[in-house]
C-alpha positions in Angstrom: -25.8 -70.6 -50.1 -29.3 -69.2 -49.2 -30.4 -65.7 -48.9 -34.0 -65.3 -48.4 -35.9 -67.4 -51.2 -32.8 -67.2 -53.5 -31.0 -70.4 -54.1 -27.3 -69.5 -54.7 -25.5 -71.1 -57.8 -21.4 -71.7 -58.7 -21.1 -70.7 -62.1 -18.0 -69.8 -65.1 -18.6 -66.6 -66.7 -17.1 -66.1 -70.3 -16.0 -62.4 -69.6 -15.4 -61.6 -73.0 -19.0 -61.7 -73.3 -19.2 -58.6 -70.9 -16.3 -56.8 -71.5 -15.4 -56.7 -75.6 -15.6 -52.8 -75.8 -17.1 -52.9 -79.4 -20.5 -54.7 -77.4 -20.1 -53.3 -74.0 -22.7 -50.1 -74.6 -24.6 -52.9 -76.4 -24.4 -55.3 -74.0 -25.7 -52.7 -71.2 -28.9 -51.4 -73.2 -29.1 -55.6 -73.1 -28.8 -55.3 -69.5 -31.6 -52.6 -68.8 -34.0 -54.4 -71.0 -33.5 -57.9 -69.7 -31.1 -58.4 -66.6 -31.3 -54.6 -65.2 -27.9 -53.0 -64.6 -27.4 -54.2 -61.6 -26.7 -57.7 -62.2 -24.5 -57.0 -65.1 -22.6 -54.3 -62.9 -21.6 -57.4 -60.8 -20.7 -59.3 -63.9 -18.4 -56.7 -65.1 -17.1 -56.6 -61.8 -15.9 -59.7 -61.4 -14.4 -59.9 -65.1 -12.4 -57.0 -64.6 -11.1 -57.8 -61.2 -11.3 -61.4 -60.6 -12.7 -61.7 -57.1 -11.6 -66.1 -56.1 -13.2 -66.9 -53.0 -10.7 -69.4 -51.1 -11.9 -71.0 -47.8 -13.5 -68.0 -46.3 -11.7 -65.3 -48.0 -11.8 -63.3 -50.9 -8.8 -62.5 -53.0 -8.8 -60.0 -55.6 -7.0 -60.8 -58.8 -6.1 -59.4 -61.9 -8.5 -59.4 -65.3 -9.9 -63.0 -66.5 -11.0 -64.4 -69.2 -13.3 -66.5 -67.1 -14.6 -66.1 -64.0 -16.0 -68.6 -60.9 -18.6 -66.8 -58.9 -22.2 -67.8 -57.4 -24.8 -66.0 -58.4 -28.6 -66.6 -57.8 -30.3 -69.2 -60.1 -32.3 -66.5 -61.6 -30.1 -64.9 -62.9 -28.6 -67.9 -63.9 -31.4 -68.7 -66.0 -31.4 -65.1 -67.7 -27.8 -65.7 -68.8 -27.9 -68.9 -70.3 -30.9 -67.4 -71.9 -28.5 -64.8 -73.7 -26.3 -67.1 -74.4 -23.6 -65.3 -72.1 -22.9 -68.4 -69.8 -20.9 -70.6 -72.0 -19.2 -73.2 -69.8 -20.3 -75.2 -66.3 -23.3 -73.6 -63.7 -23.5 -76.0 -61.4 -25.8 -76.3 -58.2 -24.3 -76.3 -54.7 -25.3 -77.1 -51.4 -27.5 -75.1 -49.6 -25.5 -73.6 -46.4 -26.6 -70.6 -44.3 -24.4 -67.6 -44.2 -22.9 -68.4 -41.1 -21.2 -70.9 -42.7 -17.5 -72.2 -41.2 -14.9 -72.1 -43.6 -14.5 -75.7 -43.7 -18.2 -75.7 -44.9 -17.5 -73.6 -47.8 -14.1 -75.0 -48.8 -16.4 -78.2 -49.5 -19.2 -76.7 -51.0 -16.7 -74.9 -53.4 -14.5 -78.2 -53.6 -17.8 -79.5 -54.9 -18.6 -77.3 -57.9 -15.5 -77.6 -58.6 -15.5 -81.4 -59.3 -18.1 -81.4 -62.0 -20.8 -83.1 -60.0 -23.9 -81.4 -61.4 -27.5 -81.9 -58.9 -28.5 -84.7 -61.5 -25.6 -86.9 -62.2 -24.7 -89.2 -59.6 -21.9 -91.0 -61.0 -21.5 -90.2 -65.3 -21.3 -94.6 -65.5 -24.5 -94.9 -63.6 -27.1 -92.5 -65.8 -25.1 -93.3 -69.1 -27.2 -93.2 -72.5 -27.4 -97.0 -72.9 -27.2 -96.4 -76.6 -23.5 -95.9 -75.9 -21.2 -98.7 -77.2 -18.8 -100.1 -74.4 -14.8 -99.1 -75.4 -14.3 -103.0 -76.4 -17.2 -102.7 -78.6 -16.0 -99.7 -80.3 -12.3 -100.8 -80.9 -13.5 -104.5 -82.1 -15.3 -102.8 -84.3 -12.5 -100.3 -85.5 -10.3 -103.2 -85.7 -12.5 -105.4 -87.9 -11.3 -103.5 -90.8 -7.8 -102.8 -89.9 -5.4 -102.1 -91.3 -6.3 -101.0 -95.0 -5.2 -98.5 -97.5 -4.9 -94.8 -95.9 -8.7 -93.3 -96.9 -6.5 -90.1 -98.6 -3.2 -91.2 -99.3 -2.2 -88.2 -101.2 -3.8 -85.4 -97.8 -2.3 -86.6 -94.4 -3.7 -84.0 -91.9 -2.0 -84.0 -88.5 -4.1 -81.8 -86.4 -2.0 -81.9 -83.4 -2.7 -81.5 -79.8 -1.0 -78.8 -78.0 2.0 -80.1 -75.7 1.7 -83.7 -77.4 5.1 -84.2 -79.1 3.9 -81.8 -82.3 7.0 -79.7 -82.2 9.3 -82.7 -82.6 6.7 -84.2 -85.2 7.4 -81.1 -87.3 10.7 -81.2 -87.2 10.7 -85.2 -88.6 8.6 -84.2 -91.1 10.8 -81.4 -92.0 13.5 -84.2 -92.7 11.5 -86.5 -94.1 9.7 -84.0 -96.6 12.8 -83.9 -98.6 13.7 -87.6 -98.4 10.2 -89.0 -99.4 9.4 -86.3 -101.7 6.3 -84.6 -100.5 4.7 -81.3 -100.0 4.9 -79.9 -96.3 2.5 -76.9 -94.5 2.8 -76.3 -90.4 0.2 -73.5 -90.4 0.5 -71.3 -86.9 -2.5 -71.3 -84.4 -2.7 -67.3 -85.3 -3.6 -67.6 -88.7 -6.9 -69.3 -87.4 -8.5 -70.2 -84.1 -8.6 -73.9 -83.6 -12.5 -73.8 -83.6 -12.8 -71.8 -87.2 -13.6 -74.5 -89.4 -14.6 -71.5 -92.3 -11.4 -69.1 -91.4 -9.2 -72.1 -91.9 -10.8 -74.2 -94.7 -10.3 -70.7 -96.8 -7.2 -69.8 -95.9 -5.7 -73.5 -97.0 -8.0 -75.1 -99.5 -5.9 -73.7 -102.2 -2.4 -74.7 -100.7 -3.3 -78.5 -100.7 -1.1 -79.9 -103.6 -0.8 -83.4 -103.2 1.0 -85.4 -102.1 0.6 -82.8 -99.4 0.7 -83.2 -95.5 -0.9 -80.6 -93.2 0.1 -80.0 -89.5 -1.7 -77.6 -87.4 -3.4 -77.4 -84.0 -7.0 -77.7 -84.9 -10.4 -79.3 -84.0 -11.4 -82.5 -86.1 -13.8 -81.3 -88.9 -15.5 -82.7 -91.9 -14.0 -81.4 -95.3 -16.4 -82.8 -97.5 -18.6 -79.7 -96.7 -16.4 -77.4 -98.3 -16.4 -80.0 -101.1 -12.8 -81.2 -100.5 -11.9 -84.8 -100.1 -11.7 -86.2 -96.9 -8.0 -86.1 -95.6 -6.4 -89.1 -93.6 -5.9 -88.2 -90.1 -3.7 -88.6 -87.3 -2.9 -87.2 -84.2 -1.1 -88.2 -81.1 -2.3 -88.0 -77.5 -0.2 -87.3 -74.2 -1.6 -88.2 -70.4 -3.6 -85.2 -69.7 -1.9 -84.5 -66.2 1.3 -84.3 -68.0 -0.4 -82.3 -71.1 -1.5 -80.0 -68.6 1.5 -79.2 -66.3 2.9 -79.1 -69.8 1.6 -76.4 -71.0 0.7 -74.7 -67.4 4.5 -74.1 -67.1 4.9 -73.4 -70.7 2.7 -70.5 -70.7 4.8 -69.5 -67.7 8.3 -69.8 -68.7 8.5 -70.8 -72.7 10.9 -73.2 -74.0 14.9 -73.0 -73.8 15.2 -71.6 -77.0 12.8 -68.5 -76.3 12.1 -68.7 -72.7 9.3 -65.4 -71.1 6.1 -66.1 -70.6 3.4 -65.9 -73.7 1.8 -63.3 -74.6 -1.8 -63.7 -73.4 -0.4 -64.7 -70.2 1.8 -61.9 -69.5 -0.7 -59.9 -67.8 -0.5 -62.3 -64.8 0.2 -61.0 -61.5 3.8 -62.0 -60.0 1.6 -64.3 -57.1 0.0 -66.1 -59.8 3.1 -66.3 -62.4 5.0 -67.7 -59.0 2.3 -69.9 -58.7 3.0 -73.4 -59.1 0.5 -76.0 -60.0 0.1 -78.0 -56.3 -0.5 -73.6 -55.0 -3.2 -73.3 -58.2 -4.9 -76.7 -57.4 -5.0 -76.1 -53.4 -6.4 -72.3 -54.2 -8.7 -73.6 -56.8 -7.6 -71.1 -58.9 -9.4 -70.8 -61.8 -6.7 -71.7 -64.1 -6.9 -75.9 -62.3 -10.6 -75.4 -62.5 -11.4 -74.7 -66.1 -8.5 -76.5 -68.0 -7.7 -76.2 -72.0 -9.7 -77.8 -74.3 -8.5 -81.6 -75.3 -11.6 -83.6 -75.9 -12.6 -80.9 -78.9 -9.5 -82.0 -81.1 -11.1 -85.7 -81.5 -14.9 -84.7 -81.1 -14.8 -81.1 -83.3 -16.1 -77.6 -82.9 -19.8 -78.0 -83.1 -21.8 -77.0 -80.3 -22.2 -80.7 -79.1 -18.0 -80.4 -78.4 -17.4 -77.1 -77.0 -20.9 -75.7 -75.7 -20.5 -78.0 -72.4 -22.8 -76.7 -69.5 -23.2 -80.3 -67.6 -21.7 -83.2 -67.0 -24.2 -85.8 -69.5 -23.3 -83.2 -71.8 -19.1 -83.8 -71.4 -19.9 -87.7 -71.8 -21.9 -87.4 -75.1 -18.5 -85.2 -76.3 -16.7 -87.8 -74.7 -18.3 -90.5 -76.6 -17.7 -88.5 -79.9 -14.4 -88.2 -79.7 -14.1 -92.1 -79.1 -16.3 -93.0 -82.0 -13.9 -90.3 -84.0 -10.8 -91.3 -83.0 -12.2 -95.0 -83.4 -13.1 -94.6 -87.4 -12.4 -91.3 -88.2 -8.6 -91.2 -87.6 -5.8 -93.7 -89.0 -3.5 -93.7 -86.5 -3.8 -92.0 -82.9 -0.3 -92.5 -81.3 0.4 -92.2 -77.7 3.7 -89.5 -77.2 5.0 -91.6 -74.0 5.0 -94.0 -76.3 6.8 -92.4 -79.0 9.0 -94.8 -80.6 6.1 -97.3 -81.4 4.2 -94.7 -82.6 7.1 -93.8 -85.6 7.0 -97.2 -86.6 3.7 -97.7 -87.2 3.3 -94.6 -89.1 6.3 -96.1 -90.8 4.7 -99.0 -91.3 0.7 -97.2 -92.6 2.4 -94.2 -94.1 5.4 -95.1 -96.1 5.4 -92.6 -98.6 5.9 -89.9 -95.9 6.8 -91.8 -92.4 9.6 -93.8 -94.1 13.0 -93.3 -91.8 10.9 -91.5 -89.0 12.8 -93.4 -86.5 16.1 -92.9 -87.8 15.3 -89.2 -88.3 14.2 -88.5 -84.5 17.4 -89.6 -83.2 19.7 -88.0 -85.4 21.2 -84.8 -84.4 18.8 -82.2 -86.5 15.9 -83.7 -84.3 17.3 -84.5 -81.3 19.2 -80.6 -80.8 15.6 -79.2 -81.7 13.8 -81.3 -79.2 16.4 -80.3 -76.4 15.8 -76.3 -77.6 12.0 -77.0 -77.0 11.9 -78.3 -73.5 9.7 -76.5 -71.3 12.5 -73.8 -69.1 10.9 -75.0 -65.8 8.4 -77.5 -64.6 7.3 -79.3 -61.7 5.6 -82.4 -61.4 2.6 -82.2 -59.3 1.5 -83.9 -56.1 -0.6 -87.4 -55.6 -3.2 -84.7 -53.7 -3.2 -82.7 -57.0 -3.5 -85.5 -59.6 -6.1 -86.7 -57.2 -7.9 -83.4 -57.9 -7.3 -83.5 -61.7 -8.3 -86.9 -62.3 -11.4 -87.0 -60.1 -12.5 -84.1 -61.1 -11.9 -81.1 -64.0 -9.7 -83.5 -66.4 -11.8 -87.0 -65.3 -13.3 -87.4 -69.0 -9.8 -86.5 -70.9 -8.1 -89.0 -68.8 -10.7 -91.8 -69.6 -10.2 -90.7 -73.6 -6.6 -91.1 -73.2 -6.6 -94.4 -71.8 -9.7 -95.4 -74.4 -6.9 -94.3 -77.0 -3.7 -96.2 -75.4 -6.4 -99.2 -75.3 -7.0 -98.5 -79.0 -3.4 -98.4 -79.9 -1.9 -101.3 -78.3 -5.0 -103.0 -80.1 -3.2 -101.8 -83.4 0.3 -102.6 -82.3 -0.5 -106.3 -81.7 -3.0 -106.8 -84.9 0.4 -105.3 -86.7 2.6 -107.8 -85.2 4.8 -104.5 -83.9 6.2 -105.4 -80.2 5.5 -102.8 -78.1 8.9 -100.9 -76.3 9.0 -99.1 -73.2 7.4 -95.9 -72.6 9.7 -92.9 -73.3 8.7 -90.1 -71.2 9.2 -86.2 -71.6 9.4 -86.0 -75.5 8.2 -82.1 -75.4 
């Protein structure tokens, strides 16, 4: 909207970066100097209420990490010049503030489909240096298959709500039948984005031959000067991943069902809130989704630092090249059972009896105990929503990497089952 010569902006505000009370008296001396208290008063604000504008109403919510407000585009520009807007600012229409509510459901419907003022279509403004996704999986397969590049490090730096649960439990078989050294590290002991934090908290545990699972960005080890490990990961279809782990977050797995911790704090609306209500309220939780793209493309600023959509390509384009040359296998988990057999058949020394070990009764009574309490699947208007709009480029590298994998399959001579659905 308008209001006088201000032109009004949709914007996601980190709140951390306003309300961490070791920087808050910090952060307002910041504001005097260089924002004035007033416009970091509304900041604050809305971090520590959460004011969601649906239709033509405002709801007030309970503390968020990240907020959704419009703000003028000055003040837009002094924030990204702190550093303080971390995510999407993106332009809307320009409608008067008599506005119908219809009006403002679609200018708001509009932010909230990633369509920043210069990008048309993210196909039609392309880099043209890009390669095409044939290009870049003829080129991948050119040199396929060959010896693992680190046959004694496997690192496993699994995708959240992708199968990994089950995956540990196999390996947790298999360690003792192939004879090789195991670590599942926990998300707490690092963030998945502290390359340093995690690099020094295992870089003395590797004794090969050693495999390493852990949820974690990709990163380069040979600039902690340690050898280059071979990695794998497997992918899941990102409306699934993300009802996944929406109602996970919600309602835990059978054998410790309750919400998780950071989530706790919900109100009961938004705990009741299923993910057809969180889509149709754009609720920020449907807006700004978890990372995925990050765990092929890394944690430098190129990755995670995302404030347009040219921006989410290039990432986009990372991750393909990544998962294209930097990663031995990718497996698909509704594919599950083609992807045990060709780690059976490019890992041996550790993948040997995978299949047989996911069936048996160890496996298959853990994977039962880590089901998800309660979930529903979402709408055709809501996966509409998602794939249109904030999970469009996650969708595109999950079918890049299904495209890439059934390459493999047939270059392997390994005929491809059907699709098993539901594996965590």
């Amino acid at each position: 909207m308008t209001m006088g010569q201000s032109t009004y902006v949709g914007a996601v505000i980190n709140c951390s970066d306003f309300i961490n009370k070791k920087r808050k008296r910090r952060m307002y001396r910041t504001a005097r100097l260089k924002l004035s208290v007033g416009k970091m008063s509304v900041i604050l604000m809305f971090c520590m209420f959460t004011y969601v504008l649906v239709d033509d109403q405002l709801h007030v919510r309970s503390r968020a990490e990240r907020v959704e407000i419009n703000v003028p585009r000055e003040w837009l520009e002094h924030f990204r010049q702190e550093r303080s807007l971390l995510l999407n600012n993106i332009t809307l229409p320009s409608p008067t503030l008599t506005d119908t509510s219809t009006d403002q459901k679609h200018a708001i419907d509009n932010r909230l489909k990633f369509a920043p003022e210069n990008d048309v279509t993210p196909e039609s403004n392309q880099d043209p240096s890009y390669m095409t996704d044939e290009q870049i999986i003829a080129s991948a397969l050119s040199s396929f298959p060959q010896e693992p590049p680190n046959v004694q490090f496997i690192f496993h730096n699994k995708l959240p709500k992708s199968g990994s649960t089950t995956m540990n439990n196999i390996l947790k078989v298999l360690r003792r039948k192939n004879k090789f050294n195991f670590l599942k590290v926990d998300s707490a002991v690092t963030p998945f984005h502290d390359t340093e934090g995690f690099v020094e908290f295992m870089k003395d545990k590797i004794s090969p031959p050693y495999f390493l699972l852990k949820h974690h960005y990709w990163l380069n080890f040979t600039r902690f000067d340690i050898d280059q490990p071979t990695y794998i990961n497997v992918v899941r279809h990102p409306l699934d991943w993300f009802t996944s782990h929406y109602y996970f977050h919600r309602y835990g797995w059978k054998r410790k069902p309750g919400c998780r911790i950071q989530k706790c704090g919900m109100s009961a609306e938004d705990f009741n809130m299923t993910v057809d209500e969180c889509v149709q309220k754009r609720h920020r939780q449907c807006i700004t989704p978890w990372m995925y793209i990050p765990f092929f493309c890394g944690s430098e600023k190129q990755c995670i630092e995302i404030n347009s959509a040219q921006q989410k390509r290039h990432s986009l384009q990372i991750a393909k090249q990544r998962m294209a040359n930097d990663y031995y296998l990718v497996g698909i988990l509704e594919q599950f059972e083609d992807t045990l057999k060709v780690f059976e058949h490019l890992l041996p020394s550790y993948f040997d009896g995978a299949t047989d070990a996911w069936r048996g009764d160890f496996v298959q009574g853990k994977q039962n105990q880590s089901r998800t309490v309660y979930k529903k699947e979402m709408n055709e208007e809501s996966r509409n929503f998602f794939t249109h709009g904030p999970l469009k480029y996650e969708i595109e590298l999950y079918e890049f990497a299904k495209k890439l994998f059934a390459a493999k399959l047939q270059k392997l001579g390994i005929p491809a089952t059907n699709e098993v659905r539901d594996i965590s």
